[in-house]
C-alpha positions in Angstrom: -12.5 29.1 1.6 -12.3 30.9 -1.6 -14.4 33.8 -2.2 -13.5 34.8 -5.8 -15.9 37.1 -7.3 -15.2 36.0 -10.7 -15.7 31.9 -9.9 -19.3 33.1 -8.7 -19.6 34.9 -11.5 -18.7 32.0 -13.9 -20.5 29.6 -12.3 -24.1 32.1 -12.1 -23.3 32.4 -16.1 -23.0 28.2 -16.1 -26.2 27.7 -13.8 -28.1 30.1 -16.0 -27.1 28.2 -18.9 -28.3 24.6 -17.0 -31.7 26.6 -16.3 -32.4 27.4 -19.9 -31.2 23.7 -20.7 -33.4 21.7 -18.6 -36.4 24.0 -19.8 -35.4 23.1 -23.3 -35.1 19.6 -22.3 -38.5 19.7 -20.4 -39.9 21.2 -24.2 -38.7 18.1 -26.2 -39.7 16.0 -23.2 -43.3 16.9 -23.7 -43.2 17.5 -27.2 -41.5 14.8 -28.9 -43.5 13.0 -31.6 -42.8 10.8 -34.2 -41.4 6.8 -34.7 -38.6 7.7 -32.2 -41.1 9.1 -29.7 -40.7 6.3 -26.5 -37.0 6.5 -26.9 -36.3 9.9 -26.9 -39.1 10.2 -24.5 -37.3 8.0 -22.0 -33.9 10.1 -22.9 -34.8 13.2 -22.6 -36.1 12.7 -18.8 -33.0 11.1 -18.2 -31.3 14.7 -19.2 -33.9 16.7 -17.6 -33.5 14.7 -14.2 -29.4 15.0 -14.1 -29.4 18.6 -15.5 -31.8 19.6 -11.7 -29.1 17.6 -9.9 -26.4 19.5 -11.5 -28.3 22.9 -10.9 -28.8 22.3 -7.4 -25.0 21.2 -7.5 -23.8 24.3 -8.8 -26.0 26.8 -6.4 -24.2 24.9 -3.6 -21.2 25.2 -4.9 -21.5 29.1 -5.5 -23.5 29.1 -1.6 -20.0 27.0 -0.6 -17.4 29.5 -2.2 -20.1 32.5 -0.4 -21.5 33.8 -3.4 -25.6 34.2 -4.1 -27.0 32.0 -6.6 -29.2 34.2 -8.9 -32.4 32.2 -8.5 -34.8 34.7 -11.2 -35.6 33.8 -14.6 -35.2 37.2 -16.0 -31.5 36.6 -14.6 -31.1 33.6 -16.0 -32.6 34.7 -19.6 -30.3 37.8 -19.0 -27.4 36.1 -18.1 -27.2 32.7 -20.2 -25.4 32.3 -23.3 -27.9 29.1 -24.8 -31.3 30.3 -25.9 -34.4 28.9 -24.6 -36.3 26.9 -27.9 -40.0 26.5 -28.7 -42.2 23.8 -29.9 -39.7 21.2 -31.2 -41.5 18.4 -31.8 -38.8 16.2 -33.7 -36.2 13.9 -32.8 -33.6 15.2 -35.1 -34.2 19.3 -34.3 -34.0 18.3 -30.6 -30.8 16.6 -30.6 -29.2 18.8 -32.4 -30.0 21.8 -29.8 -29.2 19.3 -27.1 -25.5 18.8 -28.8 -25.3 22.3 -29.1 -26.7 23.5 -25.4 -23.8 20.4 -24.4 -20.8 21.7 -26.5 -21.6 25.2 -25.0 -21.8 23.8 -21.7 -18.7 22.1 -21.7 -16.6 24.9 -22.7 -18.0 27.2 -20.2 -16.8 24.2 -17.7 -13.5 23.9 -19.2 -13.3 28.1 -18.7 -14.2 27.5 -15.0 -12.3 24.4 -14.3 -9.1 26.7 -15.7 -9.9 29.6 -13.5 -10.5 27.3 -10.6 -7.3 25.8 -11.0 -5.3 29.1 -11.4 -7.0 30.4 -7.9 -6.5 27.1 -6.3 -10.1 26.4 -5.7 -9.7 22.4 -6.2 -13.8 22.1 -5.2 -14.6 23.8 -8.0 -12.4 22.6 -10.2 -13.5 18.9 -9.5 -16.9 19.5 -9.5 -16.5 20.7 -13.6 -13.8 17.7 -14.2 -16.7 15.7 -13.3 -19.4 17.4 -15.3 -17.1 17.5 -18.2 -15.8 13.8 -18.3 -20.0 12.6 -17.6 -21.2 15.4 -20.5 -18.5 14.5 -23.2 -19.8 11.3 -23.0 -22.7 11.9 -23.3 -22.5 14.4 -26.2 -20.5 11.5 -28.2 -23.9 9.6 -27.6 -26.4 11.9 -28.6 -24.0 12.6 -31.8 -23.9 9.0 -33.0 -27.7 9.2 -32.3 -27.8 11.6 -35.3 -25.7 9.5 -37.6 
C-alpha cells in the first residue's frame, strides 16, 4: 500500500478545495433568484450532492493510502486554494465561480493523477481520471450555460 506523504498531502489540499466548493454551492443553492431560479435551483443540488460523494471519496482514499483526512474548517480555509463566496444571488455570478472553483479543481487532479502515476499509486490515480473525465464535462456544460 502506498503511504506517500506528499499524495496525502495533495489530496488534504484537493478535499479542502471540495469543502469550500460544496459550501459555495450550498450558497447559490439557497440564494439563487431570478428567471433562472428553478433551473439553477435543481443544478446546483445536483453539484452540491456529487461534490459530498466526492469528499467522502477522497477522505477514504487518503484513510486507504494511511494518511489523516484534515476534518476542521479552519484547515480547510487554511489549506484551500478556492475562496469561500458570499451572498450570490445570481445565475450568471454563480456560474462563473462554479467554472472557476471546476477549472481549479481539475488541475489540482491532473497534478495528483501525475504524481500518482510517477509513484505507482494506480488507486489514486484512477479515482482523479474519473473526477477529471466526469468534471470536464461538466465544466463544458456550465460554460455553454453562460453563452
Amino acid at each position: 500500500m502506498v503511504n506517500n506523504k506528499e499524495i496525502i498531502e495533495k489530496l488534504n489540499s484537493l478535499l479542502s478545495d471540495f469543502q469550500i466548493y460544496y459550501q459555495n454551492l450550498r450558497g447559490f443553492h439557497w440564494n439563487i433568484q431570478g428567471r433562472e431560479f428553478f433551473e439553477l435551483h435543481a443544478k446546483f443540488e445536483e453539484l452540491y450532492n456529487d461534490t459530498a460523494v466526492k469528499i467522502d471519496d477522497i477522505a477514504e482514499r487518503i484513510l486507504t493510502v494511511e494518511g489523516t483526512p484534515i476534518h476542521a474548517f479552519e484547515d480547510y480555509l487554511s489549506t484551500a486554494e478556492i475562496k469561500p463566496v458570499k451572498n450570490v444571488h445570481d445565475g450568471e455570478t454563480a456560474v462563473k465561480t462554479i467554472i472557476d472553483n471546476l477549472q481549479s479543481i481539475i488541475a489540482k487532479e491532473k497534478d495528483i493523477k501525475e504524481t500518482a502515476g510517477s509513484l505507482d499509486d494506480g488507486g489514486t490515480e484512477d479515482q482523479m481520471s474519473a473526477f477529471i473525465e466526469e468534471q470536464e464535462k461538466t465544466l463544458w456544460m456550465y460554460k455553454a450555460w453562460l453563452k
